[in-house]
VEXDREN-181013 format. One record per residue (C-alpha): residue number from 1; residue in three letters; x negated, y, z. Coordinates in nm, 3 decimals. Layout:
N
+-----+-----+---------+---------+---------+
!   k !   r !    east !   north !      up !
+-----+-----+---------+---------+---------+
! NUM ! ALA !       X !       Y !       Z !
...
+-----+-----+---------+---------+---------+
end
This chain:
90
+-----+-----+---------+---------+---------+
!   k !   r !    east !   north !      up !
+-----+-----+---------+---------+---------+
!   1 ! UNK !   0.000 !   0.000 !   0.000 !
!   2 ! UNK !  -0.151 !   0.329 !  -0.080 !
!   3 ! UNK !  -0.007 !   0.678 !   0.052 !
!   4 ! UNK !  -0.080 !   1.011 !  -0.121 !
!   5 ! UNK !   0.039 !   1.362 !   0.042 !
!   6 ! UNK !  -0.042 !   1.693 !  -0.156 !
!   7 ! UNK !   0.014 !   2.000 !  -0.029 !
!   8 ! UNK !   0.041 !   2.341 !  -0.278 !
!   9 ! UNK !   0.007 !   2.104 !  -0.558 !
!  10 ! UNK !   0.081 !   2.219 !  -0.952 !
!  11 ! UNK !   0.408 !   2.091 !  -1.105 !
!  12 ! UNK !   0.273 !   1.898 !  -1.352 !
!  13 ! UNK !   0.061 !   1.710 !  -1.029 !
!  14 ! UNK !   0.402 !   1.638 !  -0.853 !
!  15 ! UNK !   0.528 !   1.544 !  -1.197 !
!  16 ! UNK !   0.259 !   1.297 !  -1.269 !
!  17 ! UNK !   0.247 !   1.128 !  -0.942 !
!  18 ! UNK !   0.621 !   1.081 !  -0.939 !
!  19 ! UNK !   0.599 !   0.867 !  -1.245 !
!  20 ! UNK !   0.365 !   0.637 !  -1.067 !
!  21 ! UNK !   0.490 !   0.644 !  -0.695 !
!  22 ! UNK !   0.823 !   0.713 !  -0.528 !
!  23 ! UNK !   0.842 !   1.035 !  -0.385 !
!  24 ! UNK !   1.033 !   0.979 !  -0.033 !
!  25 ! UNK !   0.975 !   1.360 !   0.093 !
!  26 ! UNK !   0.824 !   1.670 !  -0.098 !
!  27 ! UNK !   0.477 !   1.607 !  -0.179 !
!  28 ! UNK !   0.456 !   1.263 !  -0.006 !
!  29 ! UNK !   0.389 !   0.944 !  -0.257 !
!  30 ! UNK !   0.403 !   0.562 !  -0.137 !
!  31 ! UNK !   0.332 !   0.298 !  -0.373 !
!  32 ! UNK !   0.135 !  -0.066 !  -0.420 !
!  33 ! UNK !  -0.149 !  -0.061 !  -0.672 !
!  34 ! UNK !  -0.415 !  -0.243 !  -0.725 !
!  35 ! UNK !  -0.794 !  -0.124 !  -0.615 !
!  36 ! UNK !  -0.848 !   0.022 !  -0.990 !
!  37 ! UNK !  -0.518 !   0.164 !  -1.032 !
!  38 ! UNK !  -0.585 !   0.344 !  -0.738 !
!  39 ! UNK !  -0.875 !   0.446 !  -0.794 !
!  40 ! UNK !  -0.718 !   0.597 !  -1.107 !
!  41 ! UNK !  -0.480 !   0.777 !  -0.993 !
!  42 ! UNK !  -0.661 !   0.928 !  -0.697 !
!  43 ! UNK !  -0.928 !   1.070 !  -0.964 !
!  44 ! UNK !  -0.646 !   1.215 !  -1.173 !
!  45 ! UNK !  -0.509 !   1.387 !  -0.864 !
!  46 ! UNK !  -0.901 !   1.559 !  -0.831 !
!  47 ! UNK !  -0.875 !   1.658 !  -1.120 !
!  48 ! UNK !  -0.519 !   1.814 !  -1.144 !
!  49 ! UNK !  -0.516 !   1.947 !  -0.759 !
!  50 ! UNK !  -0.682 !   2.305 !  -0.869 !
!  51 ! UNK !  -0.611 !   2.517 !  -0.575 !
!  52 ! UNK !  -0.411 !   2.283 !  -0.379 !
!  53 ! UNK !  -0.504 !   1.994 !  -0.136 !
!  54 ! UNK !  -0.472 !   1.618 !  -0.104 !
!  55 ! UNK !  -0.556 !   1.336 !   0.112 !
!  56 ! UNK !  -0.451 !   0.930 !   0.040 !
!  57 ! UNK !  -0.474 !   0.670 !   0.255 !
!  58 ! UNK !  -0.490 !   0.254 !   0.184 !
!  59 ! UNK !  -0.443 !  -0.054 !   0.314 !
!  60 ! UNK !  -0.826 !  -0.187 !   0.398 !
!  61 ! UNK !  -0.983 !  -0.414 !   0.562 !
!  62 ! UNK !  -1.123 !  -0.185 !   0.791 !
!  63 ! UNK !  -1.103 !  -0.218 !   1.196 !
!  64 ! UNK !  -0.815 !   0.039 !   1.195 !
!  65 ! UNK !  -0.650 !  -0.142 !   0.912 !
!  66 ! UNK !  -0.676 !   0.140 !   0.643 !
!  67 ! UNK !  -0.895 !   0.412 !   0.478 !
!  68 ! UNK !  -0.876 !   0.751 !   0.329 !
!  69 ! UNK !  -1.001 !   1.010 !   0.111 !
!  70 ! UNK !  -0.971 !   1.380 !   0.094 !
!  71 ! UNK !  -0.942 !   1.659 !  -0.126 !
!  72 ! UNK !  -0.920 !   2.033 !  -0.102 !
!  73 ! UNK !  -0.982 !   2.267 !   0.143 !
!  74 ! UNK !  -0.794 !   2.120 !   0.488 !
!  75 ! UNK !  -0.859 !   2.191 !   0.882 !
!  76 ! UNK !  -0.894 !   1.853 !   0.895 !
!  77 ! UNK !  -1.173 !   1.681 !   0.748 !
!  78 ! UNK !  -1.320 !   1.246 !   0.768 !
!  79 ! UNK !  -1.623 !   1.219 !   1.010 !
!  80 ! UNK !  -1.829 !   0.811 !   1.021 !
!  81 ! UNK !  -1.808 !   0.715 !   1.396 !
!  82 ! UNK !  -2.026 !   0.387 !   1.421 !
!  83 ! UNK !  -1.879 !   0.242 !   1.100 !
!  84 ! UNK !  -1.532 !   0.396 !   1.231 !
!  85 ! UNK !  -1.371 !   0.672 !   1.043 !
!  86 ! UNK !  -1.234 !   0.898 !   1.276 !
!  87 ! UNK !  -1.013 !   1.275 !   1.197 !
!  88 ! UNK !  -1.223 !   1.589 !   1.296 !
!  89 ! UNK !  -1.013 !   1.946 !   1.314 !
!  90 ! UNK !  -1.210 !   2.223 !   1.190 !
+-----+-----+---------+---------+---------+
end
């Protein structure tokens, strides 16, 4: 399962990611894709984001049971804890 919220995000984003994922609230995108569809869609999002900002999260097999990835400028921003990946506000 993969999760993608945007925040401030172009039209034609929104547009794009709704045709892959459902949309359950504004700007926040839940679907199951494979590791390369991911992939795919996360680096079409980086490249379509322009001023906006993005983060997705994953199903991994990780000791908290997911990862994630940011884009954008956010208060909030992924910091490595021994091997742990941990949410440091800014």
């Amino acid at each position: 399962m993969m999760v993608i919220v945007v925040e401030n995000a172009p039209p034609r984003l929104r547009g794009r990611l709704a045709l892959w994922l459902a949309e359950l609230r504004a700007g926040v995108y839940v679907g199951v894709y494979s590791a390369k569809t991911r992939e795919r869609i996360w680096s079409e999002t980086k490249l379509m984001i322009e001023s906006g900002s993005a983060c997705m999260a994953w199903t991994a097999p990780t000791d908290s049971g997911f990862a994630f990835d940011t884009i954008g400028s956010n208060r909030r921003e992924p910091v490595d804890f021994d091997g742990m990946t941990l949410v440091r506000s800014v």
